[in-house]
C-alpha positions in Angstrom: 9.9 -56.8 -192.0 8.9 -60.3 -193.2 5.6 -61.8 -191.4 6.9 -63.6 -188.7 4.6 -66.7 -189.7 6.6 -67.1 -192.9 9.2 -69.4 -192.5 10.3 -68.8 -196.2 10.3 -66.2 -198.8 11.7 -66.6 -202.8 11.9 -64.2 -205.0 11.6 -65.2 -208.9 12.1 -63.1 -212.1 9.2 -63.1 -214.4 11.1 -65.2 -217.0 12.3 -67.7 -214.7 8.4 -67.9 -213.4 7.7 -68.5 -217.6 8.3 -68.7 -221.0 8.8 -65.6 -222.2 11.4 -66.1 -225.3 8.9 -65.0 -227.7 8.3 -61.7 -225.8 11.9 -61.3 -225.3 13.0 -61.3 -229.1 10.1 -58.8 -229.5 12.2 -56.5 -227.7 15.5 -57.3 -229.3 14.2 -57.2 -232.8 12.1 -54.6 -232.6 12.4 -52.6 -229.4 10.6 -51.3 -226.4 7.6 -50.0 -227.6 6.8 -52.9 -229.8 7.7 -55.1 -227.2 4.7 -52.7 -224.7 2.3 -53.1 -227.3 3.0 -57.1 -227.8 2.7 -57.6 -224.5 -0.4 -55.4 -224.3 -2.3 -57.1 -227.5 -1.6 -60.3 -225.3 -1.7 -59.2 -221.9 -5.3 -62.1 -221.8 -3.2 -65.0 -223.0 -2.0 -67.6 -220.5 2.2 -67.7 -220.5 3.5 -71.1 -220.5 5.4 -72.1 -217.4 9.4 -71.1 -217.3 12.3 -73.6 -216.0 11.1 -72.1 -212.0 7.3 -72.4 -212.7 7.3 -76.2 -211.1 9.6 -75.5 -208.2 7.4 -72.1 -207.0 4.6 -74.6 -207.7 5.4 -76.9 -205.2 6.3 -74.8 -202.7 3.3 -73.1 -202.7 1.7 -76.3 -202.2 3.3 -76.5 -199.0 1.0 -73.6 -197.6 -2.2 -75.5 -198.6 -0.8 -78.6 -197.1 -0.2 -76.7 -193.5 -3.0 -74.5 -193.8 -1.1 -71.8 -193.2 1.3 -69.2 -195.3 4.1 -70.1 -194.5 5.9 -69.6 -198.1 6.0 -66.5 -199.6 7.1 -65.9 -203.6 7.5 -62.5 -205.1 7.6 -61.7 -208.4 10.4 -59.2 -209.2 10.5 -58.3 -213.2 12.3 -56.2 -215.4 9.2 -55.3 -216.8 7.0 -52.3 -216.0 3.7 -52.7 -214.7 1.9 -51.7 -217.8 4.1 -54.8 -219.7 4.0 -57.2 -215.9 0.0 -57.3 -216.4 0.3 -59.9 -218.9 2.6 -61.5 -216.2 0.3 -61.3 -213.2 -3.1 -62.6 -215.4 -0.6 -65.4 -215.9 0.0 -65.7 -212.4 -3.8 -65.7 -211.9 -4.6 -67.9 -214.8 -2.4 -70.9 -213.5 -3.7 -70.3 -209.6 -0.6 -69.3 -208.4 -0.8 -68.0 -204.9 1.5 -64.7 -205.3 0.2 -61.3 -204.2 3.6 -59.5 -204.2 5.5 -57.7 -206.9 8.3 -55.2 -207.5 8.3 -54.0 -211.4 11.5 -52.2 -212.3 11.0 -51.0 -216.0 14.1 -52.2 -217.4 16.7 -51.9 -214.3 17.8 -54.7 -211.9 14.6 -55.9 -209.5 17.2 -57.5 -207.1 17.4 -54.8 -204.9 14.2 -55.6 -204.0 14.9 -59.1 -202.8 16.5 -57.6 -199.4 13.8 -55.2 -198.7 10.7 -57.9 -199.0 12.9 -60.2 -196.9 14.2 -62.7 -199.3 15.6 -66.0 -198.2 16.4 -66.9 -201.9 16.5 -64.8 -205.1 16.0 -66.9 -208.8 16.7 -65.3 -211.9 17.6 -66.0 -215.5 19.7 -62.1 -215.3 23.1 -63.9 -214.3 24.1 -60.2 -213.4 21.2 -60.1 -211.2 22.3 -63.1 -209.6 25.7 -62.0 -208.8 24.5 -58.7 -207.7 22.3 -60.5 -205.0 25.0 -63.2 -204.1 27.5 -59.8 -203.5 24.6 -58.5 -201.1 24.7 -62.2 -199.0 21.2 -63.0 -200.3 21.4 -67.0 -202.0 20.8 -66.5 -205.6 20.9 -68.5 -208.6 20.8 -68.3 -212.6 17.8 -71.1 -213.5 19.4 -72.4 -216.7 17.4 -74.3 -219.4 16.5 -77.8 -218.5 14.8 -80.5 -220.5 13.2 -82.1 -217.6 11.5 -79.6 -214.6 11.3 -82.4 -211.7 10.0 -84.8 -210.6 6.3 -85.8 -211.0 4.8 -86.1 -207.3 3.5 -83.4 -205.1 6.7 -83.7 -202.9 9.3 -81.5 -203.2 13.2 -82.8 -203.6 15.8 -80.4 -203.7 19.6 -81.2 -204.1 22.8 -78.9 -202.8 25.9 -79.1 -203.9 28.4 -78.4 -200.3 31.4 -76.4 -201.0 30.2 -72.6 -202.3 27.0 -73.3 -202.2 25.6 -74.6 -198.4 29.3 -73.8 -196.8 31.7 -71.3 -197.6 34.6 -71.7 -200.4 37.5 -71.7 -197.9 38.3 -75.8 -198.2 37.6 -75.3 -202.0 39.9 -72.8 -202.2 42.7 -74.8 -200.9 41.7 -77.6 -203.6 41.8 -75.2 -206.1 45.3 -73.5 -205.1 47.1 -76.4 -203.9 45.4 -80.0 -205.1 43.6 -82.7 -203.6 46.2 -84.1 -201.1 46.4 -80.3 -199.4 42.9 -80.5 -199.7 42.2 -83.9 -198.3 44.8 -83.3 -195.3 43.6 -79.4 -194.8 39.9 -81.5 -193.9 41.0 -84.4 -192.2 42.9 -81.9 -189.7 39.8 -79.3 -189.4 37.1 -82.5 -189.2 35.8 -80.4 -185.4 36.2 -77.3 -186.8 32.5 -76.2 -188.6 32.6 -74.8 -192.1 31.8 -71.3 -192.9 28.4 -71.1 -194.2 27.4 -70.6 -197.9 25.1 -68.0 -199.6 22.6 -71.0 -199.0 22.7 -71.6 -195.5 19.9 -69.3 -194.8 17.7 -70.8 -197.5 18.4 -74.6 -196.1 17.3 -73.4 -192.8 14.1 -72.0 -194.0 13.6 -75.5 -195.7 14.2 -77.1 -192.1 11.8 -74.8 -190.3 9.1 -76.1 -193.0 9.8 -79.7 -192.4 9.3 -79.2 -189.1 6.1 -78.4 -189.6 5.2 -82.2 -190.7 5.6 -84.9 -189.2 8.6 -87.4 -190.6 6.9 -90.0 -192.3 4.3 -87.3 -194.6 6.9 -84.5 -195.0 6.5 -83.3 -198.7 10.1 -82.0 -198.8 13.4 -83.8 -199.2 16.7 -82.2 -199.0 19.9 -83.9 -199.9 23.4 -82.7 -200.5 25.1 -83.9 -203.9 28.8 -83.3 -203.3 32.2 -84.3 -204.9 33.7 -85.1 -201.7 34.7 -88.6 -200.4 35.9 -89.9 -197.6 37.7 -88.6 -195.5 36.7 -85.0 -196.4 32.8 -86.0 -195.8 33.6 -86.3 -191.6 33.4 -81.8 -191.2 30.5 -82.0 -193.5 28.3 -83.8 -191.2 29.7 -82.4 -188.0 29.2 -79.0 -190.0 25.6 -79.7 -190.2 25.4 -81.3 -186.8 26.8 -77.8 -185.2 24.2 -76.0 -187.2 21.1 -78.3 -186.2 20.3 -79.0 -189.5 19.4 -82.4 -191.3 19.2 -83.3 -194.5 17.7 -86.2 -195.8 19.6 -87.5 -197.9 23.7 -87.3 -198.2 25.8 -88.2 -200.9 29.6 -87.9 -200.7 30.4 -88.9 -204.7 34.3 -89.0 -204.5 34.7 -86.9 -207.8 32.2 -88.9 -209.6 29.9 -87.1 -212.0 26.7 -86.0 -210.5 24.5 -86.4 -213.3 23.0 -90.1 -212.5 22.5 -89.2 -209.3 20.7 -86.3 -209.7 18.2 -88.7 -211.6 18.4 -91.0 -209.2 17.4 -89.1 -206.5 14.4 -87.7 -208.9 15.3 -83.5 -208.0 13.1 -81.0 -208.7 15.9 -78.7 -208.8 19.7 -78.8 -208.0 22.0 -75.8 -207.1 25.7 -75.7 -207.7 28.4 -73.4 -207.9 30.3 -75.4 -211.0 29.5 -75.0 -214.6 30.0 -77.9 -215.6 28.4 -80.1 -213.0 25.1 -77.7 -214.4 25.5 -78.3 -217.4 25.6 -82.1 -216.7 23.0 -82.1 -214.6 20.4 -80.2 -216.6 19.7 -83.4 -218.7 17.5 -85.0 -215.7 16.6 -81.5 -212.9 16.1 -78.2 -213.5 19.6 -76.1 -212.3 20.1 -73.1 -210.2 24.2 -71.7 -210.9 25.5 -70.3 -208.0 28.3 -67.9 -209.7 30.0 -67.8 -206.6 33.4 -68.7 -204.9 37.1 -69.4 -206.1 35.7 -71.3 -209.3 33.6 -68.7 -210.0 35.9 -65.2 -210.0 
């Protein structure tokens, strides 16, 4: 069982945590047991951060801030421990608070991710992804980013709505029927709540955290980036109202590309289900895909 005094627990593949390209074509130009005795030779030499290194960063942060720990990240890696030492001195080396590990030699880690409790599950595997997202834990593929956040010690992260925060189902009818069906299927449903997403359970952590703080020096900042406009935002905010959730920071972008506002609102990270809102976006946050919902089967 989680500690109860954790409000939040991520899980992060050793890749995602850092750079490890020039292990990885070890291993696929020359196999295993060169890539053991790279890694070995090196095992004392600092890895350079990955595209998740500044988001796990800043959420440990958060636990000296409080003065508590009340964020937990595991490392779960494809690696064995014999190759994951190199990993951990890493870890050590860069004063990264994370005491907990699953090594899988070679297989999938995310099974893992349920037993130690995991609220969200990054990865640069996109079939570890999906496997987690089919197990209802939030998951996302970090993809490569030329810019890894913002700055500051305060953490911004940006959710896209449909798939990601709520369910598919109003996406679904967008997809299958067009954006008049869609627009009157939500105009009708405006009482009803939305479903929740793989990321529901992740946002709430996030809220639990900024309750810890008081408004005006709370170092997290949520905000939804969605495509929707009027009159489809009304069952988003009565969604979130039904849930007791807030978020900082909403904007409904009538189909408009999210790129500009994703700089704009200076992310640290953004997660969306839609390929090519990532692919956009990846010139100004670093990106979590969500391979999940109707766009994504």
């Amino acid at each position: 069982m989680p500690d109860p005094d954790t409000f939040l627990t991520v899980a992060i593949s050793s890749r995602a945590l850092f750079n490890l390209d020039a292990s990885d074509a070890i291993f696929r130009n020359d196999g295993l047991e060169a890539y053991r005795r790279y890694q070995i030779d090196r095992e004392n030499e600092r890895l350079e951060p990955g595209d998740g290194f500044h988001f796990v960063k800043k959420l440990l942060n958060i636990n000296r801030l409080i003065g508590k720990r009340r964020v937990d990240v595991i490392l779960l890696s494809r690696n064995s421990a014999d190759t994951g030492l190199r990993v951990f001195n890493s870890i050590s080396a860069h004063r990264l608070d994370i005491v907990r590990a699953a090594f899988s030699s070679g297989e999938s880690p995310y099974r893992y991710a349920a037993a130690f409790g995991c609220d969200l599950f990054l990865s640069t595997e996109p079939d570890d992804v999906r496997q987690a997202l089919q197990n209802d834990i939030a998951a996302a593929n970090l993809l490569s980013s030329r810019k890894t956040g913002n700055t500051s010690q305060s953490l911004r992260i940006a959710f896209d709505g449909d798939a990601v925060l709520f369910s598919d189902q109003a996406d679904r009818i967008f997809h299958e029927k067009g954006i008049e069906a869609f627009v009157e299927s939500e105009s009708r449903a405006a009482d009803q709540p939305l479903e929740g997403g793989p990321f529901k359970s992740f946002l709430m952590g996030l809220h639990r955290l900024q309750g810890e703080f008081a408004d005006t020096d709370c170092p997290i900042r949520t905000a939804l980036v969605t495509a929707r406009g009027a009159p489809a935002h009304e069952r988003v905010i009565k969604t979130l109202r039904a849930w007791d959730i807030r978020l900082d920071e909403s904007l409904f972008l009538g189909g408009r590309d999210k790129a500009a506002f994703l700089r704009a609102y200076d992310a640290d990270v953004f997660f969306d289900d839609q390929t090519a809102n990532c692919q956009s976006g990846a010139r100004h946050t670093a990106i979590g895909h969500v391979p999940h919902g109707v766009r994504n089967e």
